[in-house]
C-alpha positions as CSV (number, residue, x, y, z in Angstrom):
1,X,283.5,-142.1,41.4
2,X,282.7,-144.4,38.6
3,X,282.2,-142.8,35.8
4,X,279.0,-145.3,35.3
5,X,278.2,-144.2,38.8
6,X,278.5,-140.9,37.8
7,X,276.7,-140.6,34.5
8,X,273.2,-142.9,36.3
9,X,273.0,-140.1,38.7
10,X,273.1,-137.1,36.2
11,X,270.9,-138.6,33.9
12,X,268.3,-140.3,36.2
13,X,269.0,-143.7,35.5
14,X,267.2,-145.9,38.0
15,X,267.9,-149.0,36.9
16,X,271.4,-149.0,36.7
17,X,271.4,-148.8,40.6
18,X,269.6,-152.4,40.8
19,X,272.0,-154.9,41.9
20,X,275.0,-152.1,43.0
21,X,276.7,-153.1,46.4
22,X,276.7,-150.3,49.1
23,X,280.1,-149.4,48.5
24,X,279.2,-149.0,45.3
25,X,276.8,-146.3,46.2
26,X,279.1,-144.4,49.0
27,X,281.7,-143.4,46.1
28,X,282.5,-139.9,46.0
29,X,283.6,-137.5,43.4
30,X,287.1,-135.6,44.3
31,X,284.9,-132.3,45.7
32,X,283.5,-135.4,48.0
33,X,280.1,-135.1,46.1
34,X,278.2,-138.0,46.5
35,X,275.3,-139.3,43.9
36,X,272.5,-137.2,45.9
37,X,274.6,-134.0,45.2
38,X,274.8,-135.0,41.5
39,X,271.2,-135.8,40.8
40,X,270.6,-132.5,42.6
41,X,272.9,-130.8,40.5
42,X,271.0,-132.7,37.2
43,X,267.5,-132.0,38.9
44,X,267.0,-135.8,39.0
45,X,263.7,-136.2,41.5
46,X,262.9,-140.0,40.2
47,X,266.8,-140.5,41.6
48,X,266.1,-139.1,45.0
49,X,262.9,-141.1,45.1
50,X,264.7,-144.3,44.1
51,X,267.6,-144.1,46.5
52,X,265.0,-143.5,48.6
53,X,263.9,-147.1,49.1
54,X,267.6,-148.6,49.1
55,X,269.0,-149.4,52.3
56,X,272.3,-147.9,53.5
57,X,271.7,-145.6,50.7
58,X,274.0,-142.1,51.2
59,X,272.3,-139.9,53.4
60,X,270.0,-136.9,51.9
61,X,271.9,-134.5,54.2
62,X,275.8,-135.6,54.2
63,X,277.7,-132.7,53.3
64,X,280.6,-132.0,50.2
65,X,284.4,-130.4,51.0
66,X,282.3,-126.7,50.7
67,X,279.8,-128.4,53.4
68,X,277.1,-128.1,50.7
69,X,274.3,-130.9,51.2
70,X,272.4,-131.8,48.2
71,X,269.1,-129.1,49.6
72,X,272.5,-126.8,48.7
73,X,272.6,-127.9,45.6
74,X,269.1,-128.2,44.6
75,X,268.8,-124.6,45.6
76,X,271.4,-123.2,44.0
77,X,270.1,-124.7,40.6
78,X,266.8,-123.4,41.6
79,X,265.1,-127.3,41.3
80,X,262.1,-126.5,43.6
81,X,260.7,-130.5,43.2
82,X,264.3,-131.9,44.9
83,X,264.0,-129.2,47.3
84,X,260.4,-130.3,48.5
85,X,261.4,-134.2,48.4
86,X,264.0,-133.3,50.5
87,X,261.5,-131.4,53.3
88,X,259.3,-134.2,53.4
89,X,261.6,-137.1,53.4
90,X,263.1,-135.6,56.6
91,X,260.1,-134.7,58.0
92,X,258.7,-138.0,57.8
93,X,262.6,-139.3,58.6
94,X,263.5,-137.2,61.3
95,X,266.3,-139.7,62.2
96,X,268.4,-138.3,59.8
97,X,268.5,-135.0,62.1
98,X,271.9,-134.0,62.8
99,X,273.2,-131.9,66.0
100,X,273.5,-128.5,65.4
101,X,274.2,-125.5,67.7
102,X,271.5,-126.0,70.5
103,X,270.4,-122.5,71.1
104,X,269.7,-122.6,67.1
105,X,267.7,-125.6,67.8
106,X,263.9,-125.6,66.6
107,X,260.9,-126.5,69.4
108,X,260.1,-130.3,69.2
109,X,258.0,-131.6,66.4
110,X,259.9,-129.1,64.2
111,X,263.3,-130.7,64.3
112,X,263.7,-131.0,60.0
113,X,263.9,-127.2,60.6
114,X,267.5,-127.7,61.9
115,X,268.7,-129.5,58.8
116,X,267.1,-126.1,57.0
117,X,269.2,-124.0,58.6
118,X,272.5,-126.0,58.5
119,X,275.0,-124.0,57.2
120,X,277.6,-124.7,54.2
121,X,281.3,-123.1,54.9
122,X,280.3,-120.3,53.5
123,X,277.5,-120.0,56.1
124,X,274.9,-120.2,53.6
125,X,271.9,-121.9,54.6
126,X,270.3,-123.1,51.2
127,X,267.7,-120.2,51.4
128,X,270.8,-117.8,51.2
129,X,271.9,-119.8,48.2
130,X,268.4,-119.8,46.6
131,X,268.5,-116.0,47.2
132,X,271.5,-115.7,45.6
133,X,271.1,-117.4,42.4
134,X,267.4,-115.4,42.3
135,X,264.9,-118.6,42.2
136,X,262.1,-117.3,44.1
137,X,260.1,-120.1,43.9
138,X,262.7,-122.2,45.9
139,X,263.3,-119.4,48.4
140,X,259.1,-119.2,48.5
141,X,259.1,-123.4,49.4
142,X,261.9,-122.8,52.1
143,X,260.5,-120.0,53.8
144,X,257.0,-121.4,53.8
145,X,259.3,-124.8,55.7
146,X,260.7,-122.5,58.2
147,X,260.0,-118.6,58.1
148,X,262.3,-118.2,61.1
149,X,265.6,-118.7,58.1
150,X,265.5,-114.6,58.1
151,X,265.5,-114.3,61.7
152,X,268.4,-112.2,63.6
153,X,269.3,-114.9,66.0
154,X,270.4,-117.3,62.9
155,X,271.6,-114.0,61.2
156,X,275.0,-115.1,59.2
157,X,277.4,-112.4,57.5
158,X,274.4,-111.4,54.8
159,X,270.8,-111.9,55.6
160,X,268.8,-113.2,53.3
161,X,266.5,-110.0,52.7
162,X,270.1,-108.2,52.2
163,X,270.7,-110.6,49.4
164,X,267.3,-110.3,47.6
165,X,268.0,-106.8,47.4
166,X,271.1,-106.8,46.1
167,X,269.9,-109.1,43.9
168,X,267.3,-106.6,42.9
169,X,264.3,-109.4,43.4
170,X,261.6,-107.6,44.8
171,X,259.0,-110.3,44.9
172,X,261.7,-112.4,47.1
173,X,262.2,-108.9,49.0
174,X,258.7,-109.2,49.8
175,X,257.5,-112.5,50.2
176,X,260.5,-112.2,53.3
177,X,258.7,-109.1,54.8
178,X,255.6,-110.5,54.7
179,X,256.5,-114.3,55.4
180,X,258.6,-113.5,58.9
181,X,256.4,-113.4,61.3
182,X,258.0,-111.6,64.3
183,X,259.3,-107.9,62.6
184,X,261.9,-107.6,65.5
185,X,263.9,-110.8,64.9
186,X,263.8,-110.0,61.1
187,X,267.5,-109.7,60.2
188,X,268.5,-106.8,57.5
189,X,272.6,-107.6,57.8
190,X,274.5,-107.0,55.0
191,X,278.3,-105.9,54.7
192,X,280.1,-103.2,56.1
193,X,277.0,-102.3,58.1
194,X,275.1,-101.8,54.9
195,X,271.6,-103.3,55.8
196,X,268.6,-104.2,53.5
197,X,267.5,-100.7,53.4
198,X,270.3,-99.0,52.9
199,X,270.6,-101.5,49.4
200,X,266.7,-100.7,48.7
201,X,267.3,-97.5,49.3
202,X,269.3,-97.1,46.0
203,X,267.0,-99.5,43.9
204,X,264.1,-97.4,42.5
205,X,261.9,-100.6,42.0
206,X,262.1,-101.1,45.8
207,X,260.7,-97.8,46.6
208,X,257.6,-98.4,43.9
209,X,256.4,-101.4,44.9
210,X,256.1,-100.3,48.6
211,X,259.0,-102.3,49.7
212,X,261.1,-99.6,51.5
213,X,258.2,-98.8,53.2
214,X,257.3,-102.4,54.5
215,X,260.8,-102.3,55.7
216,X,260.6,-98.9,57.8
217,X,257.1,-100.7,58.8
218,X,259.2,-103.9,60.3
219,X,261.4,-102.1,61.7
220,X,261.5,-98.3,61.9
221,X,265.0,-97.9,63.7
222,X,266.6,-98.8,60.7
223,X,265.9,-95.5,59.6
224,X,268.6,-94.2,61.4
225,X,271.5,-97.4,61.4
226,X,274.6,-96.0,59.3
227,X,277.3,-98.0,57.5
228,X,280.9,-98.4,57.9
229,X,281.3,-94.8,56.3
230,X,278.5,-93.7,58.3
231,X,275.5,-93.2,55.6
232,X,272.2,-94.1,56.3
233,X,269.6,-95.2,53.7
234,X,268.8,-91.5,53.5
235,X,272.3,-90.7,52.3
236,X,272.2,-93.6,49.4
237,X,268.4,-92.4,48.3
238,X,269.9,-88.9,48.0
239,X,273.1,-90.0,45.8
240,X,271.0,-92.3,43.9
241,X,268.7,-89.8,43.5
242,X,265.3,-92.4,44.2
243,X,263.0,-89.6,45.3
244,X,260.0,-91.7,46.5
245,X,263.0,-93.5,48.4
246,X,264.1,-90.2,50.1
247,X,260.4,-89.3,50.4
248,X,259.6,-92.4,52.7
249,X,262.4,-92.3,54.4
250,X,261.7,-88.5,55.2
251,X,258.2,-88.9,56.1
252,X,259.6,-91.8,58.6
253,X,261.4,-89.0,60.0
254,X,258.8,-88.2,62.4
255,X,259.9,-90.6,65.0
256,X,263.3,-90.5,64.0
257,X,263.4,-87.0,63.3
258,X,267.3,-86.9,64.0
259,X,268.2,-89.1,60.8
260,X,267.4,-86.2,58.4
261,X,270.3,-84.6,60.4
262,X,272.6,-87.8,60.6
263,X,276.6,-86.9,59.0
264,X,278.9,-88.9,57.9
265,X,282.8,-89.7,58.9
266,X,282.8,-86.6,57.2
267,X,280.1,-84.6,58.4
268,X,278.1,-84.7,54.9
269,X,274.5,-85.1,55.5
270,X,271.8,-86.3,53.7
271,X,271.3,-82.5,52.1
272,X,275.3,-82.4,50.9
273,X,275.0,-86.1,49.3
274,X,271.6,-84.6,46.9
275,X,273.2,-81.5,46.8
276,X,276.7,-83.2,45.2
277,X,275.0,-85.6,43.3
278,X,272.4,-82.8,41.5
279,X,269.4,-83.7,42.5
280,X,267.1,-81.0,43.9
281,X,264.0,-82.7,44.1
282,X,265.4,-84.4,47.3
283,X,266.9,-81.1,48.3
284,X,263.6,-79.5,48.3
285,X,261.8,-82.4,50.0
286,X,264.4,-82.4,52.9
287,X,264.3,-78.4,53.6
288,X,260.4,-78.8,53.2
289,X,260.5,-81.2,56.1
290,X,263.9,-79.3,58.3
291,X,264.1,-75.9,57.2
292,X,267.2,-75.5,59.0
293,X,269.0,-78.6,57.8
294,X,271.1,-75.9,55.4
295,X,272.8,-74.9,58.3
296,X,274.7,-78.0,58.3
297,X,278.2,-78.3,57.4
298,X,280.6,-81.1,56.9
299,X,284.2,-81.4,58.8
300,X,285.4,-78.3,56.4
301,X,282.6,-76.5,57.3
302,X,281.4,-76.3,54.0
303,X,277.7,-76.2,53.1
304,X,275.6,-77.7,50.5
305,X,276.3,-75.2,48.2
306,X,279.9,-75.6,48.7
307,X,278.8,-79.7,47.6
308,X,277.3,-78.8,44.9
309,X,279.9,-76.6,43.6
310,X,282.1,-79.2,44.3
311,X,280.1,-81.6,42.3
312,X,279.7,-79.2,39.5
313,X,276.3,-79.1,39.4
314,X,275.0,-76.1,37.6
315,X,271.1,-77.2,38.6
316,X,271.3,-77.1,42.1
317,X,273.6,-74.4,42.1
318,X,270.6,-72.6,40.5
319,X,267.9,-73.7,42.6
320,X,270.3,-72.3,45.7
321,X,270.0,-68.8,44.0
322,X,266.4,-68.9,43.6
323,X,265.3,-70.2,46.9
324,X,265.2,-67.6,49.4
325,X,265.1,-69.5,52.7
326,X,268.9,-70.4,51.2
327,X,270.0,-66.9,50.3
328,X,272.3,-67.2,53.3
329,X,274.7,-70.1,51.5
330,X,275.3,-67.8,48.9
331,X,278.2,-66.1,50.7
332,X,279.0,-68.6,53.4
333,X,283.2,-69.5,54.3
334,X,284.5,-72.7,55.0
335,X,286.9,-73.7,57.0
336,X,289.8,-72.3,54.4
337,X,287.8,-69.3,54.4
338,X,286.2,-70.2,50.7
339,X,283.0,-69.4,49.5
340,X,281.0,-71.4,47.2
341,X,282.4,-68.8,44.8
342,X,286.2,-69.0,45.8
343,X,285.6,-73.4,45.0
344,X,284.4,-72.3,41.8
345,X,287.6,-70.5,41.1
346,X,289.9,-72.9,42.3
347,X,288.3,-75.8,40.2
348,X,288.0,-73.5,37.4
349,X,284.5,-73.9,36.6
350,X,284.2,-70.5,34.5
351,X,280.3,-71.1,34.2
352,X,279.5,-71.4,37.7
353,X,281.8,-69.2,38.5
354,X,279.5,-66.7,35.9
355,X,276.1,-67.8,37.6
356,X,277.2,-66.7,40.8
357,X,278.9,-63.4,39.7
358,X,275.9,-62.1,38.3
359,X,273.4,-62.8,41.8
360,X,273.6,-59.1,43.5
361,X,273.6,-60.7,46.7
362,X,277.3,-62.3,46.2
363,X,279.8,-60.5,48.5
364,X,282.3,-59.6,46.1
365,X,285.1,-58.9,48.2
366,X,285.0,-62.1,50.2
367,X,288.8,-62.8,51.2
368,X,289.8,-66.6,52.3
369,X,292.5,-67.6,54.8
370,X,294.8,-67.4,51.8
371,X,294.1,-63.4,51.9
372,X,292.9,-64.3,48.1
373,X,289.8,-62.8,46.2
374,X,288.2,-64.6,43.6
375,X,289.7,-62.3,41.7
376,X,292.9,-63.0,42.8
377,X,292.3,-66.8,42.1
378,X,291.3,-66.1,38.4
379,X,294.3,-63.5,37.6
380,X,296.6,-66.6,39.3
381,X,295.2,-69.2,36.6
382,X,295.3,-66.6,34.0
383,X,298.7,-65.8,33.9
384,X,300.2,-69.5,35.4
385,X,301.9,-68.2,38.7
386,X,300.2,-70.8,41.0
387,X,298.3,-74.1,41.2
388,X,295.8,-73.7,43.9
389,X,294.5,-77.5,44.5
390,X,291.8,-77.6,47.1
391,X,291.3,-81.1,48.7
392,X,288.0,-83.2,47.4
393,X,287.1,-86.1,50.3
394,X,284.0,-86.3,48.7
395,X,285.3,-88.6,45.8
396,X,287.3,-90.8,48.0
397,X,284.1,-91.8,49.9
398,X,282.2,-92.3,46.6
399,X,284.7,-94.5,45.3
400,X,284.4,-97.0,48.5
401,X,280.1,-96.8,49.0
402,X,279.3,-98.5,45.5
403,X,281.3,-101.9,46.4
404,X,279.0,-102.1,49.3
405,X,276.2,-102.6,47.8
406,X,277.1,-104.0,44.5
């Protein structure tokens, strides 16, 4: 392109386009960005409005090498004034309309609405762009254009509600909820099976502001969808530790009873994520609501006690000894046979190993498939004659979760 050309376009100078031949106006930079996508990029509306009123101008919707149209561009630099120029010129143009896939197709009348959802080769429409870069306002003026952009049926790999939560905008998060008018076709992809509430789920803001519940609200099967590792949003509230996440989510348990119960790949529930990660305020909500969720194990048929051992966590190892409906965990095997106390011993935590000795009700004597005692186990470190390493999945999973969700 001209450099001329180049520099009219960024800097929204009209008259230098007075007199230019056609040809002149079709150059492209090397990215195949043509002057619409520069004075886009530049926020230049007088530009758009100028070109506007030349014939055989460049079209307001050709695309770059990245399949970005200029609405791209104008959304991803959050320029709210090129992106309505560009709604109304092609509603009032609708010649410019190009084909698109026909069950994505809008009702008559409404045909701009295709050029709104044309995708770049990212499959981005440029809501999911405007998302992205957080610039509500432009996300506001496309979804008031065509509310249907957070649908399911034009659902790409990451839905735009997925996005603003990532993005941690709540007043995009919500202006989608409350914008999209049929709650069934709202999409809540995201990647790896991580949907929009499993994301919100973590995000304490979300949980304040009445978002997580406006999601359940939408669409209360979402309660129970899991990810790729199989967690549901209850399993990211409890690690996070958002209690008035966990509380919603709980209370929304009434239909979906069964999701308070849901495990993992590894048979952790909901009660072994809180219990790992320390947080006994979500414990005691989630017993309040199924007393007998303690009785769940993982796939080493260790309890939450055995988690929170695990996870070193002094607190909840406490609250276990002083809640009576969970007396029972105190002396419960695994599948090796260990006790909460023997897990102590083998990671050589000396102070929960204390806390425990000194509860009465601890079964002293408890014996794994190893034919060792605690005892045994401490003696061993003590004098050096053998490393005892017992396996720890629970890190592993951790490890992978957090790239999820960002």
């Amino acid at each position: 392109m001209n450099p001329s050309l180049y520099e009219a376009a960024a800097t929204g100078d009209v008259g230098f386009l007075e007199g230019l031949l056609t040809a002149d106006l079709s150059q492209k930079t090397p990215k195949e960005n043509n002057i619409l996508h520069i004075a886009a990029e530049f926020k230049q509306i007088n530009f758009f409005k100028k070109v506007k009123k030349i014939p055989e101008s460049p079209r307001f919707w050709a695309t770059n090498k990245n399949g970005e149209t200029p609405l791209h561009v104008a959304a991803r630099v959050g320029c709210g004034e090129v992106v309505t120029f560009l709604i109304e010129h092609i509603k009032a143009e609708p010649m410019e309309v190009v084909d698109l896939d026909p069950e994505k197709e809008p009702t008559d009348g409404e045909a701009y609405k295709k050029l709104l959802r044309m995708p770049n080769l990212e499959m981005d429409t440029a809501l999911h762009v405007a998302v992205r870069y957080n610039h509500a306002g432009v996300a506001k003026i496309l979804l008031s254009a065509d509310p249907e952009l957070c649908c399911s049926f034009y659902s790409t790999k990451e839905s735009p509600l997925f996005l603003a939560v990532r993005a941690g905008s709540t007043s995009i998060a919500d202006y989608i909820l409350k914008k999209t008018p049929d709650h069934e076709s709202l999409s809540f992809q995201g990647t790896n099976g991580v949907t929009a509430l499993h994301a919100a789920a973590t995000r304490i803001p979300f949980a304040k502001k009445g978002i997580v519940q406006s999601m359940v609200t939408k669409n209360p099967g979402m309660v129970e969808v899991r990810d790729e590792i199989g967690w549901t949003p209850l399993h990211y509230a409890s690690l996070r530790g958002n209690l008035k996440a966990a509380q919603l989510l709980i209370q929304n348990c009434k239909t979906f009873k069964f999701a308070c119960y849901i495990k993992d790949e590894l048979g952790m529930s909901a009660l072994h994520v809180a219990a790992y990660a320390g947080h006994t305020q979500i414990i005691e909500e989630l017993i309040g609501r199924c007393p007998d969720i303690c009785d769940c194990v993982n796939h080493k048929g260790q309890t939450a006690l055995h988690a929170a051992v695990l996870g070193e966590k002094i607190n909840v190892v406490k609250y276990v000894l002083k809640t009576p409906r969970l007396a029972r965990l105190i002396n419960e095997a695994d599948n090796d046979g260990n006790t909460p106390w023997h897990l102590a011993a083998i990671h050589e935590n000396s102070e929960i190993v204390a806390i425990l000795r000194r509860d009465r009700r601890l079964n002293r004597t408890a014996i794994n498939k190893e034919f060792l005692q605690v005892s045994d186990i401490l003696l061993a470190e003590n004098t050096g004659r053998i490393f005892y390493l017992f396996p720890l999945d629970f890190n592993f999973e951790l490890s992978i979760l957090f790239s999820y969700i960002g």
